[in-house]
DRENNUZA-115301 format. One record per residue (C-alpha): residue in one letter; y, x, z. Coordinates in steps of 0.001 Angstrom, whole numbers, plus 524288, in hexadecimal, padded with zeros to 5 digits. Each point is the difference from the previous one (the first is absolute). Layout:
N
aYXZ
...
! end
This chain:
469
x800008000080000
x80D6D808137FAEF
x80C887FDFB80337
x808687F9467F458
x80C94805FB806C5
x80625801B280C50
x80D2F7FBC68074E
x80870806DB80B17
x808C27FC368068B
x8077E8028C80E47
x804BC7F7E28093D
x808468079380ABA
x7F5ED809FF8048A
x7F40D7F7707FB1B
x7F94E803927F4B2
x7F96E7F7CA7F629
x7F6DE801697F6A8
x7F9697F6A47F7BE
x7F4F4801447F560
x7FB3F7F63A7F647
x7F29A7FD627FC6D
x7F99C7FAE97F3DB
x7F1947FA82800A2
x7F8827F9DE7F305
x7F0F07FA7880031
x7F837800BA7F453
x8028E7EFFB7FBBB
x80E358016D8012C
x801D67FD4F80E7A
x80D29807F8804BB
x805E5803D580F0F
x80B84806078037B
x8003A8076980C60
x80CCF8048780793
x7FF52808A580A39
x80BC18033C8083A
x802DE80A3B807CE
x80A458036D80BFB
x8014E80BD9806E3
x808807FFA080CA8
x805CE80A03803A2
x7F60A803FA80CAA
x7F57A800DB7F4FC
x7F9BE7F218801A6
x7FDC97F9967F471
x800F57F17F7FBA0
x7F6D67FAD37F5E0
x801FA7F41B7F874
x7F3F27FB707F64C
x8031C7F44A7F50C
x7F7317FD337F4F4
x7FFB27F3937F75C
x7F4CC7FDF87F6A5
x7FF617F91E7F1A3
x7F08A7FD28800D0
x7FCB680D17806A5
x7F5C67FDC380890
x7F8E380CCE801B8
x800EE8063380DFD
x80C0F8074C80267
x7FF5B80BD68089B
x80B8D8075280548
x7FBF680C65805E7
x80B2A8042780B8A
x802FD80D9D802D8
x7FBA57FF1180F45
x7F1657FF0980601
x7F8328012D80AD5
x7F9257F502808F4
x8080B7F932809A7
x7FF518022C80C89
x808837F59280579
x801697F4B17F84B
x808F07F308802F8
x800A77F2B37FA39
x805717F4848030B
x7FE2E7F5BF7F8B4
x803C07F3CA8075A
x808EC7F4847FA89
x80F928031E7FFD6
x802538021080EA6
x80F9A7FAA17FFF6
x808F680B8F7FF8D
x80B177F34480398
x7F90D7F5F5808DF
x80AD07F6927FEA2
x7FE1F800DF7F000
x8015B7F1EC7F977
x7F1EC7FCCF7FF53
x7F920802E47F3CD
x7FA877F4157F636
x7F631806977FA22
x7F6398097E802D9
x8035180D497FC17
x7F29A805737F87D
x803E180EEA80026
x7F9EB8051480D5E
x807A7809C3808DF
x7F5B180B547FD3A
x8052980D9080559
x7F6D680CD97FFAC
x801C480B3180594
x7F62780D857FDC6
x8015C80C0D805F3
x7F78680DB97FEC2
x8016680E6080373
x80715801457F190
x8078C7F36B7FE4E
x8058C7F309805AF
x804107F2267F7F2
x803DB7F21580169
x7F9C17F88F7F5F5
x804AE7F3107FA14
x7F87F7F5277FAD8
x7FC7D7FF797F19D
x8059F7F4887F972
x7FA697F8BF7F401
x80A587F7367FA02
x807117FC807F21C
x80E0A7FCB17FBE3
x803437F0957FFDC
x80D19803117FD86
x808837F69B7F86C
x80BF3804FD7F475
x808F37F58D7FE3F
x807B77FDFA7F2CC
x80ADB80904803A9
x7F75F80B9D803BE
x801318005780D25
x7F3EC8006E80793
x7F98C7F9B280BC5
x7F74880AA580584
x7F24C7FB7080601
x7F27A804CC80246
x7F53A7F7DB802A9
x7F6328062E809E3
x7F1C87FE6E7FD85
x7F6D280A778090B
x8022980AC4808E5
x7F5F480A0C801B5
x7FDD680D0980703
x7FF3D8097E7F37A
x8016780CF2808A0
x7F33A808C0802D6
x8001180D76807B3
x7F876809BA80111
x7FCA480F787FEAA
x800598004D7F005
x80E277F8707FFF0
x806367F59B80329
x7FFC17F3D27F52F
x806C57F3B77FBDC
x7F73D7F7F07F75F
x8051E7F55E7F923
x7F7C87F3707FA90
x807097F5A07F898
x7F9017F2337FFD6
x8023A7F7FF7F422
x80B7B7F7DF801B2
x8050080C94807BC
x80C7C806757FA1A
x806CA8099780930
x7FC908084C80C08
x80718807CC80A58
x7FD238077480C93
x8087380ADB8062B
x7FF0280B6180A0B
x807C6809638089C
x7F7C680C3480291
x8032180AD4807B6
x7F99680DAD802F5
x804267FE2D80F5E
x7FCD57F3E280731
x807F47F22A7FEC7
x7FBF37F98580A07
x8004A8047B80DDA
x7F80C7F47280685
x7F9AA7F2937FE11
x80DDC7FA93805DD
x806C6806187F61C
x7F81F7FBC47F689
x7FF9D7F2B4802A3
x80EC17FE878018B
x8016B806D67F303
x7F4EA7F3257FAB5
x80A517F6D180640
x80CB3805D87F9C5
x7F7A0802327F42C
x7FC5B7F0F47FE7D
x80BD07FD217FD69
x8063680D5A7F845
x7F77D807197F7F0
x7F1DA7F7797FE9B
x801C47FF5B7F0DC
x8086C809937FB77
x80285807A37F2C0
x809B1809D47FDD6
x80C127F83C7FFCE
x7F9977F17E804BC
x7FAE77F89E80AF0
x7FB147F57B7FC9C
x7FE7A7F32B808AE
x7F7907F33A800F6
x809B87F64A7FA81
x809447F577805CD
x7FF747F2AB7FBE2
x80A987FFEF7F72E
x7FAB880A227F7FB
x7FEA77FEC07EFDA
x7F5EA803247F9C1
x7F91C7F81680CDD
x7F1378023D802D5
x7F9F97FF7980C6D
x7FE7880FE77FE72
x80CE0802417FA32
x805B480D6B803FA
x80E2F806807FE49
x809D880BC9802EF
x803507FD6980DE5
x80DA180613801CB
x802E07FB8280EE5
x7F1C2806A8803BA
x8018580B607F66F
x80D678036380800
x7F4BF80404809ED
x808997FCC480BF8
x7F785801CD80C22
x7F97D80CB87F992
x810058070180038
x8004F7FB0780D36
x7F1238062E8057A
x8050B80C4B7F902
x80D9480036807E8
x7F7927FEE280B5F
x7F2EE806C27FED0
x8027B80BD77F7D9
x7F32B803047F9A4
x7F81B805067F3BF
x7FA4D7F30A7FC64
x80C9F7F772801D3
x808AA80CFE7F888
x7F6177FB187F3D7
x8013F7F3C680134
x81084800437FF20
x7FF18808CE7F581
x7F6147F63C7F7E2
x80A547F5758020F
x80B06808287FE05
x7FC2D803857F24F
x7F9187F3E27FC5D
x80DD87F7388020D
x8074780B4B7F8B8
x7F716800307F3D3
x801367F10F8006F
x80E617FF818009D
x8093E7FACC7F4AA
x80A10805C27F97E
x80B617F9A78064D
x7F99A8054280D6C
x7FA0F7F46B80536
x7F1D27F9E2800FB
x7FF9D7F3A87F7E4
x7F52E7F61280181
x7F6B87FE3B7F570
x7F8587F3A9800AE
x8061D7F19E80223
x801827F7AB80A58
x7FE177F2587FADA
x807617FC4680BD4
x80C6F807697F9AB
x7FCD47FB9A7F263
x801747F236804CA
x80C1D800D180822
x806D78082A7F82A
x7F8618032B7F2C3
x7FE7080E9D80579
x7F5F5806F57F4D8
x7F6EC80A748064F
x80C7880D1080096
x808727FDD780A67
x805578073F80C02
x7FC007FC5480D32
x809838043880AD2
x7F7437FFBB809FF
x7F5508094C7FA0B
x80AEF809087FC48
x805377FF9280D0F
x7F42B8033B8052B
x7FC1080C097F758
x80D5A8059280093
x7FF298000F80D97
x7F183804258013A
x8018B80A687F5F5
x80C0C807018064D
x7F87E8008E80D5B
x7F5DD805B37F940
x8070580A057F6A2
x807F9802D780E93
x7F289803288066A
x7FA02807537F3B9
x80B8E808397FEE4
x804E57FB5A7F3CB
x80DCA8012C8032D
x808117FC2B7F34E
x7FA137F2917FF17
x808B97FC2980C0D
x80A237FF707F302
x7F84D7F3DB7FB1E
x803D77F76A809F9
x80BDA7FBD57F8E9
x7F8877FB0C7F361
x7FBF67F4C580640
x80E887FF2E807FE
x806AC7FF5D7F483
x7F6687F7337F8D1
x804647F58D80A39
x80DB68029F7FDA6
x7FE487FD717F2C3
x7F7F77F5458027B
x80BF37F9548075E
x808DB804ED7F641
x7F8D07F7BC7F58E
x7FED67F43880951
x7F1627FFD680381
x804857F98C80BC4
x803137F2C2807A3
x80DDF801CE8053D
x8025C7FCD780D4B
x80DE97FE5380734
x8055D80EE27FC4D
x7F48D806337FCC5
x7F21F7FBF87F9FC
x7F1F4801F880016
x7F802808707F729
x7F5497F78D7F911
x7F0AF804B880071
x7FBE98010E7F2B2
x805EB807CB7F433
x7FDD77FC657F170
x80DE0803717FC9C
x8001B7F04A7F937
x7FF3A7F7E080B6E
x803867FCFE80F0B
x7F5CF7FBF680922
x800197FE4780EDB
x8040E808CD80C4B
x7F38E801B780A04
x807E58030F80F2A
x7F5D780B767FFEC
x804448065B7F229
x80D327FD71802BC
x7FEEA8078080E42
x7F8D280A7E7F68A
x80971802B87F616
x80C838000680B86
x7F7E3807818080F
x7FC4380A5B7F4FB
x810157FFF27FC8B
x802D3801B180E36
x7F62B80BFD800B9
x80506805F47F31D
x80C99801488041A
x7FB0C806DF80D30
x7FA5D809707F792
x808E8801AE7F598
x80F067FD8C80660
x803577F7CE7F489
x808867F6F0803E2
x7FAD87F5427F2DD
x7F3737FE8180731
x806B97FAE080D95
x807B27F72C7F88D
x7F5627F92E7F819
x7F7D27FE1580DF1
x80A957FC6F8060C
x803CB7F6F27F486
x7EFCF7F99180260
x802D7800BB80F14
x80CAE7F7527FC06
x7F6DA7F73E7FAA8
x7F67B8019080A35
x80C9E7FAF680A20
x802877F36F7F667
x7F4487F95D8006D
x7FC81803FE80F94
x7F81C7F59380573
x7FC5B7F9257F414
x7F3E0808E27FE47
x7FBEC7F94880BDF
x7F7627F2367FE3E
x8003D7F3A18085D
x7F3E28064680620
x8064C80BBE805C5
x7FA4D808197F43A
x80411809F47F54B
x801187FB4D7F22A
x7F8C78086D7F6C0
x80B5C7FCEF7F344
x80C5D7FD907FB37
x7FE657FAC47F144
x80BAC8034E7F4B5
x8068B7F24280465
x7FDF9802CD80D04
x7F6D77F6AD804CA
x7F862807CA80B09
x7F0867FD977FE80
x7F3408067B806A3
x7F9B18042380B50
x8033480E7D80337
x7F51880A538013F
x7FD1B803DF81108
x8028B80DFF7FF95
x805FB806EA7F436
x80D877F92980078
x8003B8015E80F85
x7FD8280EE17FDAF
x80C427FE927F479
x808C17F9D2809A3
x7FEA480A4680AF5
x8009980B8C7F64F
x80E6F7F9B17FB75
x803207FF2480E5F
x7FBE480E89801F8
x80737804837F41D
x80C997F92380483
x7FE2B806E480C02
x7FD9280E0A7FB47
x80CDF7FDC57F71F
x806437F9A4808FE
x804607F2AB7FB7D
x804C77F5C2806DA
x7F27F7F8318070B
x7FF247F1BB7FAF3
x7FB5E7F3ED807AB
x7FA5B7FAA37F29F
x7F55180B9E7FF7F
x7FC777FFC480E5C
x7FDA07F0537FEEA
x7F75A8019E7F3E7
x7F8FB80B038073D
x7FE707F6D180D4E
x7FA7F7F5267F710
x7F52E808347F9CF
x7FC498076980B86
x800817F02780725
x7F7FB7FDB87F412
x7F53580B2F80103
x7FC307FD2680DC4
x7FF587F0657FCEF
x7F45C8061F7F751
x7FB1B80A57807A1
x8037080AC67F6A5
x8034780CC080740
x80B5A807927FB83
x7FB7880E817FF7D
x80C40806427FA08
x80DD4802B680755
x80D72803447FAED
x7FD2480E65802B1
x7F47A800977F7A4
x8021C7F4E17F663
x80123806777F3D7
x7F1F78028B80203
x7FD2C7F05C7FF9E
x8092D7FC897F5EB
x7FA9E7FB007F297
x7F2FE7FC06806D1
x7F6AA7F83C7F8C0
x7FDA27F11880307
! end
């Protein structure tokens, strides 16, 4: 099996290389094979494995450069232990397991993903743009070990069209103890369980087009890999290092040209409020990377991309330069969703965001543009006071484009959004507002009333903020 050609590439100190494979059988039957390759800086080594077969159904074998028996081997293999107990329950049953292995010798140590079987159900629309969606059909553990070499083999099934797998392999060892291990499973559930080089892919939410019970797509909010920059601010170690790095270049190689992560699939909950096609901008995800990338990039030592925070600062400004936004008394709201054609609603939680992120630019970068535009969402913020509060002594989750206010707020994220405004105000010292602290009351009133404990505080917030529910 020869290599057609070969790609490199480098992301910060991460290098990548990726070969392509050609594979024919004697009636025709062709595979492609795409093996990618990152090497982080300590030596470790990601591995990403892709192939997609046109009636190839021969036996696939990818010999690894690593052998030797393990002598400790991990799995766990359980359903999705929640990463967020307090998630919106799911309504349907996600069929991609949360298998994690881990093998470890005298010569070298890995963490093994599942092997996915799957094929595209994606859907082009008459203007070209493109609603991106795999359809999962079998998982299977392809990986075998031993003195002569460690070996992916691949089987397709008819029907079958694509497969991938991945690995992070190291000559030293990952994982220091079952503990570890396990709390890398439960991060790992939610952050890296099917991953290729610049996607992670996720089991589907309702609104979701094409729809199928095993639909699939790019998962920005989990790809932002929130909770595995936090474990790596906290526990520095070999195996959460990798992991930062994987993320870190994964978001940049999936990264547009105007700096931003745009969705790819679409919501037919969009299409149908607003006729939203599958390429838009959600401010929320990109709140969340941008934040989760510059605590990483901090922590990895990749100074200069501090200078990135202000492409998604100024983004917003010219987002409220345009008027994406629902004006309120003397300043306005930010809206959710970008298609740079239409407005759509303000969530309380994306509108905390986007002020918040403003608020934390201009701590960082003294320009006095970014103050003004959160104070100018604060303003707004001030204006409609109570009103986010129901009959029932509860937050409203929306304010629509004519200002109707609609929903039922999520428990945690927005209560972790309100306290990170009220910390920001404090560290640059702006006047304290009875507006935020009532908000704050009512959702903490709110909480207890359902017995949901509050584990973050204003002095370690930022470490909560952007949670999943």
């Amino acid at each position: 099996m020869a290599s057609l050609k070969t790609e490199k590439r480098q992301v910060e100190d991460i290098a990548e290389e990726i070969f392509y494979y050609a594979l024919e059988q004697d009636d025709g039957g062709q595979a492609k094979l795409i093996l990618t390759v990152r090497e982080f800086p300590n030596g470790d080594e990601m591995i990403y494995v892709e192939a997609e077969t046109e009636g190839y159904h021969k036996p696939i074998e990818v010999g690894l450069e690593f052998d030797g028996e393990a002598n400790i081997a991990y799995t766990e293999d359980s359903s999705i232990p929640e990463l967020y107990p307090y998630r919106k329950p799911r309504k349907l049953a996600d069929p991609l397991s949360s298998t994690l292995r881990y093998i470890e010798n005298d010569d070298n140590s890995a963490l093994v993903g599942t092997a996915v079987y799957f094929k595209d159900i994606s859907h082009t629309y008459d203007n070209g743009e493109k609603s991106s969606v795999v359809e999962f059909q079998r998982e299977d553990d392809s990986i075998s070990y031993s003195e002569d070499g460690w070996k992916l083999n691949i089987q397709f099934k008819p029907g079958e069209a694509q497969y991938s797998t991945w690995l992070m392999v190291s000559e030293e060892q990952l994982i220091e103890s079952v503990d570890q291990f396990q709390q890398v499973h439960k991060i790992g559930a939610d952050e890296f369980r099917w991953i290729t080089p610049d996607v992670l892919l996720s089991h589907r939410v309702d609104s979701t087009f094409p729809k199928t019970d095993n639909a699939f797509v790019r998962s920005l909010v989990r790809q932002s890999g929130r909770m595995s920059a936090v474990k790596l601010s906290t526990e520095q170690s070999r195996v959460w290092e990798n992991i930062n790095r994987h993320h870190f270049a994964s978001l940049e190689s999936a990264r547009s040209d105007d700096g931003l992560w745009h969705s790819d699939y679409t919501s037919t909950w969009l299409q149908h409020a607003y006729g939203f096609g599958p390429e838009y901008i959600d401010s929320r995800h990109n709140d969340n990377i941008f934040r989760s990338q510059l605590t990483r990039a901090e922590l990895l030592g990749y100074q200069s991309y501090a200078e990135e925070r202000s492409v998604y600062a100024d983004f917003l400004i010219d987002m409220a330069n345009a008027g994406y936004t629902i004006p309120r008394g003397s300043g306005y709201y930010l809206i959710d969703y970008y298609d740079m054609k239409r407005k759509t609603h303000a969530s309380l939680n994306h509108v905390l965001s986007l002020m918040n992120y403003q608020y934390d630019a201009y701590r960082h970068l003294k320009d006095d543009k970014y103050l003004e535009s959160a104070e100018a969402q604060f303003a707004a913020f001030l204006d409609t006071g109570t009103d986010w509060i129901n009959d029932e002594n509860t937050i409203i989750y929306q304010m629509r484009p004519d200002g109707a206010m609609t929903g039922t707020d999520y428990n945690l994220v927005t209560y972790y959004d309100l306290l990170y405004t009220k910390k920001l105000r404090q560290e640059l010292e702006l006047p304290s507002s009875d507006t935020l602290e009532l908000l704050i009351k009512v959702k903490e009133q709110n909480l207890y009333e359902k017995g949901i404990s509050i584990e973050g505080t204003i002095e370690n917030v930022e470490h909560f903020v952007g949670l999943i529910e």
